[in-house]
N, C-alpha and C positions, 0 to 999 in steps of 0.2 A: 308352780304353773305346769299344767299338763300340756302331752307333746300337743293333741286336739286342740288346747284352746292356742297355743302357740302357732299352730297352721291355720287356724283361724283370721289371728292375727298378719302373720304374714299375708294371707289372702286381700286384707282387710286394707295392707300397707302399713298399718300402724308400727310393724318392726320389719326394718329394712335390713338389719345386721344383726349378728350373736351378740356381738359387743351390747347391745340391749336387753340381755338377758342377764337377771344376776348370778352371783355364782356361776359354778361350773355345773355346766348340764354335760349329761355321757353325749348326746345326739348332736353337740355341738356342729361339728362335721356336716353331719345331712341336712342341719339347718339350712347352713348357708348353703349347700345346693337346692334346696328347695325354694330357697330366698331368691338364686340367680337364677331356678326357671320359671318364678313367677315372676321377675321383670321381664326372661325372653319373650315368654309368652305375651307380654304388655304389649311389648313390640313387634308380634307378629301382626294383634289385633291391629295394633296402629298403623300398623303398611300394608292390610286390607286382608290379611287372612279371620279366617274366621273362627271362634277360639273353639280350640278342640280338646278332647279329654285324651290322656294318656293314652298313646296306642293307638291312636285312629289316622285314618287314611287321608290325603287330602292332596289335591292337584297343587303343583308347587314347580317352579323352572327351580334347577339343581346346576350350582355353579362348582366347578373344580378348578382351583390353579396349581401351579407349579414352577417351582425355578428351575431354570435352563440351566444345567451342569452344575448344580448346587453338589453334588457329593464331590469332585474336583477342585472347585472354588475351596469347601472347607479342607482338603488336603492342601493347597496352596497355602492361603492365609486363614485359619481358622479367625480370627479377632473380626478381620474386614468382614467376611461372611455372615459374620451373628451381627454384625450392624446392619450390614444389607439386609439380611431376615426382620429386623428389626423395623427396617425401611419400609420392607414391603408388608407386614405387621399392618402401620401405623394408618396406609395408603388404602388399603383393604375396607379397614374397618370403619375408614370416612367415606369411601365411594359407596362401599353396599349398603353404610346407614343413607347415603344423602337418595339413594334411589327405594327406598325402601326394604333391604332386604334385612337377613340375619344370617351374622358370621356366628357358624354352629360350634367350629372346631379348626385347629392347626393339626395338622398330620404330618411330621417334618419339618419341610419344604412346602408343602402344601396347605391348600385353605380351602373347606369346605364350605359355602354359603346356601342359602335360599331365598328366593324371589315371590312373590303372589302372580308376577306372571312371566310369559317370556320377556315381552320388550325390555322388562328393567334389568331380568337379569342380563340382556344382551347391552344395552346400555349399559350397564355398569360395567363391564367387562371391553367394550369401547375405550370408557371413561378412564380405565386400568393403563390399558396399552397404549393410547395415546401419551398417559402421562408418563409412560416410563421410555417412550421409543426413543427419547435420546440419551437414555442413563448405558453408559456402554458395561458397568456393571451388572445392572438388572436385567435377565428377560424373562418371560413366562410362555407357556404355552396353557391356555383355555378351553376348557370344555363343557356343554352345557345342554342341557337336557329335559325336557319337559316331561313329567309322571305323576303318577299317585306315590306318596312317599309317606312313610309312618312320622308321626312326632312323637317323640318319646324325649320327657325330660332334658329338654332344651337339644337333645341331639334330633337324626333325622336316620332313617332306614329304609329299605327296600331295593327290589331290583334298579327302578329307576334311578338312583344313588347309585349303584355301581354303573349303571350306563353314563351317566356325566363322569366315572373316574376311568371308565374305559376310551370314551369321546377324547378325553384332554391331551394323552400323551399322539395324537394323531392329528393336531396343530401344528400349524407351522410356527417355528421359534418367533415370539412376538406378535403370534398370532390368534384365531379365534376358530374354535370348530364347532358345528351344533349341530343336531338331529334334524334328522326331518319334522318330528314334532314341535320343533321348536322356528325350524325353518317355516312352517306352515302360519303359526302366529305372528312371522314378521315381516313374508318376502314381499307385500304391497307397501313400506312403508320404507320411501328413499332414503330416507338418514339409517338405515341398516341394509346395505345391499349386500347379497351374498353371491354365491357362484359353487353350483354342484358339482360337488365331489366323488363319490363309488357307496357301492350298499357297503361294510363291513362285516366281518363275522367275528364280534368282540369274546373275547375268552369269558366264557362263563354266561353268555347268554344266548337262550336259544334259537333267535329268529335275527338275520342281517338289521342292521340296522341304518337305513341311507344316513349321508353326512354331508354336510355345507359347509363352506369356511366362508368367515364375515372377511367380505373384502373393501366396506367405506376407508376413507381417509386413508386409502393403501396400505392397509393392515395385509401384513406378507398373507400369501397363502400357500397349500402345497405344492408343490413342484409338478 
């Protein structure tokens, strides 16, 4: 079988694993990466993005998190730590599926997501912090961002992406920070109320960028 008619196929769904291919193929490898960014991509379409070709631009809320003193924690107890990663793992990848998004990547500590619009990514991110505000193990700080971002093979690119990982660490522990871009898509709508914060000058971009911290269900904010 040639590699074409084998992406074909993948396209097609009729082979969802290498394990479906006999013998040993050399491309084994890029299969299944090919395989896993043809279901992402299933599911971008399914949570209302619209399918795009490698490389292309497209308006997307950009979610960051992170654990709060994670490089301490693993010098304390490494064992407790990878559970708790494990925890927050497990919690991620059911809140951004139940509001439609897609978890792109782990970076750490950290979890990269995307949304089709702001409200879910800021709901989801709600949904987050609510469940963990009484885990005295867990906290996160959140940051999120609305832009044009590249899709490329199940990952995501562009400035807008570094502005959601510049946003996060300027949360308050257990809490939620967002753009103004993103503040603008949500500040008429009660179950996300926010409260302005300062413009920013984030490392690496060139123009301030204003900041809000979501403060429903008394989600901390900055000081």
């Amino acid at each position: 079988m040639s590699d074409s008619e084998i992406e074909q196929l993948i396209e097609e769904g009729t082979i969802h694993s290498s394990s479906q291919i006999d013998g040993f193929h050399p491309r084994k490898q890029k299969i299944e990466e090919l395989i896993q960014y043809t279901m992402e991509e299933r599911a971008l379409i399914k949570a209302g993005f619209k399918k795009v070709e490698s490389g292309e631009a497209r308006l997307a809320a950009i979610m960051f998190t992170d654990i709060v003193e994670y490089t301490s924690q693993m010098g304390e107890d490494e064992q407790k730590t990878l559970q708790i990663m494990e925890t927050n793992r497990v919690l991620h990848k059911f809140v951004i599926r139940q509001f439609g998004g897609t978890l792109h990547k782990e970076i750490g500590d950290g979890i990269l997501a995307s949304f089709p619009s702001a409200g879910k990514a800021v709901k989801s991110a709600i949904t987050i912090q609510m469940r963990l505000k009484d885990d005295p193990d867990l906290t996160l700080r959140i940051g999120i961002h609305l832009g044009e971002v590249v899709f490329k093979r199940g990952d995501i690119f562009g400035e807008s992406v570094n502005i959601a990982n510049r946003i996060m660490p300027l949360a308050a522990e257990g809490g939620i920070c967002v753009s103004g871009e993103v503040n603008a898509q949500i500040h008429n709508k009660p179950e996300m109320n926010t409260i302005s914060l300062h413009s920013a000058h984030l490392k690496g971009i060139k123009t301030p960028i204003k900041l809000y911290a979501v403060s429903t269900q008394g989600l901390p904010v900055p000081a």
